[in-house]
C-alpha positions in Angstrom: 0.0 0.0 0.0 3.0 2.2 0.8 4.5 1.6 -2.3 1.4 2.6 -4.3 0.9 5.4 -2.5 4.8 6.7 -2.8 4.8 5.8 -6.3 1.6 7.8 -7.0 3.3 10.9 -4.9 6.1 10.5 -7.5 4.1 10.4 -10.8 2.1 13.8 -9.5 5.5 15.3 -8.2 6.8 14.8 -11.9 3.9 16.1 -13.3 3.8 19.2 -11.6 7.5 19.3 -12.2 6.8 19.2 -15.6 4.0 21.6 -15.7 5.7 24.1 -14.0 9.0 23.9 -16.9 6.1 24.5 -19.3 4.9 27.6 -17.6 8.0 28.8 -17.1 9.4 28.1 -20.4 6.3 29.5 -21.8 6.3 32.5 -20.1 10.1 33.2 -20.6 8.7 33.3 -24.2 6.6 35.5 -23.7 8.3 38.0 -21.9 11.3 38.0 -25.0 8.6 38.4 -27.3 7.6 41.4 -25.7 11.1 42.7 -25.0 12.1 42.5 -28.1 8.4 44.4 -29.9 9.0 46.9 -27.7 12.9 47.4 -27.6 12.4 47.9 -31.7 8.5 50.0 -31.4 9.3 52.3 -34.1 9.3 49.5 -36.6 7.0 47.2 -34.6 4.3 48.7 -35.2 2.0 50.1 -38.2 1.3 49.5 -41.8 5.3 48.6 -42.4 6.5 46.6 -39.9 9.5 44.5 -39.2 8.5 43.2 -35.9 11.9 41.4 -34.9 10.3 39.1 -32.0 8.4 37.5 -34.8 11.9 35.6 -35.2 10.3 33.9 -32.2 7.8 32.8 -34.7 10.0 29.8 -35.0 10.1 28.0 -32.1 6.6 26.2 -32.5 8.7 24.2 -35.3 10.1 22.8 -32.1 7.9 22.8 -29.1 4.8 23.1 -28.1 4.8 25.6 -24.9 6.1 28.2 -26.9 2.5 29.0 -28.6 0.9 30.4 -25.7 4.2 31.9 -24.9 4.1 33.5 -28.0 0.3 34.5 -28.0 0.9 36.0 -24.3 3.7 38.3 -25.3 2.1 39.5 -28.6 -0.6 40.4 -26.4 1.7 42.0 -23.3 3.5 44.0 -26.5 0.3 45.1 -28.1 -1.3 46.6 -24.7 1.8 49.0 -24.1 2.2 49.9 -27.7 0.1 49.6 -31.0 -3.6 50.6 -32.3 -5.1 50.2 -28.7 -8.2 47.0 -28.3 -8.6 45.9 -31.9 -4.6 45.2 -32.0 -4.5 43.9 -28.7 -7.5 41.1 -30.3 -6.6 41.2 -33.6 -2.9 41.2 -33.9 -2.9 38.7 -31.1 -4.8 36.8 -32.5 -2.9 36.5 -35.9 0.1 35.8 -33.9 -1.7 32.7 -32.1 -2.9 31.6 -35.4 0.4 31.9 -37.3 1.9 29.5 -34.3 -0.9 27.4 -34.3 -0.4 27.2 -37.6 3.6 26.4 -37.6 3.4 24.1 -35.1 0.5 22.0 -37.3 3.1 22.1 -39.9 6.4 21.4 -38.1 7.2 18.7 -40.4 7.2 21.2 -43.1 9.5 24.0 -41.9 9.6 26.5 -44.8 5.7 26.5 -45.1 4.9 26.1 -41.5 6.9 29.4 -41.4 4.8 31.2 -44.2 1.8 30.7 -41.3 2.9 33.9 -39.5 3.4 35.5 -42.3 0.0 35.2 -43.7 -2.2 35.4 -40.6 -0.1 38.4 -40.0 -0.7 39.7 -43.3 -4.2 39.1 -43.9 -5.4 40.0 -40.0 -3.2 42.9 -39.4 -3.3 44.0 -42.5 -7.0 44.3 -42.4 -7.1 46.0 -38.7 -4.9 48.5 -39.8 -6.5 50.1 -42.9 -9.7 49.8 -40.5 -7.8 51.6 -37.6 -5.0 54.3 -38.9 -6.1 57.2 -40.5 -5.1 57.6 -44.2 -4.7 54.3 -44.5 -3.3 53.2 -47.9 -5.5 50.4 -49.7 -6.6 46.9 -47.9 -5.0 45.3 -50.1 -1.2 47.3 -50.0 -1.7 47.0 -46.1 -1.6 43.3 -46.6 1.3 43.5 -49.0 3.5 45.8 -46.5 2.9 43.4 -43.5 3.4 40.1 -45.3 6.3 41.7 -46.7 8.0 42.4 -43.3 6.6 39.1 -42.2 8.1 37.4 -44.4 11.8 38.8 -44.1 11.5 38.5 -40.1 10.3 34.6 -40.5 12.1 33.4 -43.5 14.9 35.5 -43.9 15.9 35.3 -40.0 13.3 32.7 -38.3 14.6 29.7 -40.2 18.4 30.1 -39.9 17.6 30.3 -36.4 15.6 27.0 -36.7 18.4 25.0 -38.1 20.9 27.1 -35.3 18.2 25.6 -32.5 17.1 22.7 -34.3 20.9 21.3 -32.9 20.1 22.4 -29.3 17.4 20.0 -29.2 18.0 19.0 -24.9 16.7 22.7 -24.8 13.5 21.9 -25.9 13.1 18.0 -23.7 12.2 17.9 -20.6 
């Protein structure tokens, strides 16, 4: 009986153990992302962006924990700066998508990485011509984000993939 009961105090202890790395790895996400939108704001934000903690945008290729990390620190990052309630939803949301997306297509790397770009593109995009004064067209909106998106996640997100991909222990636990 002793034995069943220690053994379940183990398995629970491990759990939570586990649980808590998540939440902490998750959150230490989440706090770069936000760093790093807000250490760059004058290009992080607005109808031509090259938001460099999108480079984060990569790590969903290799675990899981980082898409709420990811989702929590687009929305930390979009409460101190940006376009106020519909970025804080919106572009938060495209960022949860575009994760949700890359992690889906992990086995994929180069398309799972064009996830970000268009969820960006096509929900930011959009919020923005609705949102900033003198907006240029819906359509060149989308263009200008995706086009940022894409040099953030291609042209830096996946040679960091391949640099992390080797690192592998720091995503087991």
């Amino acid at each position: 009986m002793v034995a069943v009961e220690t053994a379940s105090i183990k398995e629970r202890l491990s759990d939570f153990m586990k649980n808590t790395k998540v939440m902490v790895y998750g959150a230490a996400v989440a706090a770069i992302y936000a760093v790093l939108t807000l250490a760059f704001a004058p290009i992080s934000y607005g109808p031509v962006q090259f938001r460099i903690s999108e480079i984060l945008t990569v790590l969903p290729l290799l675990t899981s924990f980082s898409v709420p990390g990811l989702t929590v620190g687009c929305i930390v990052a979009n409460l101190v700066g940006g376009y106020g309630l519909y970025d804080i939803i919106v572009g938060s949301l495209a960022t949860c998508l575009g994760a949700v997306g890359t992690r889906l297509l992990r086995k994929k790397p180069v398309l799972a990485m064009l996830m970000p770009v268009i969820s960006n593109a096509v929900l930011v995009g959009s919020m923005l011509y609705f949102v900033v004064p003198d907006s240029p067209a819906l359509l060149m909106n989308m263009v200008t984000v995706g086009i940022g998106e894409l040099v953030i996640c291609l042209g830096l997100g996946l040679p960091l993939y391949h640099v992390l991909q080797k690192k592998v222990l720091l995503f087991r636990f």
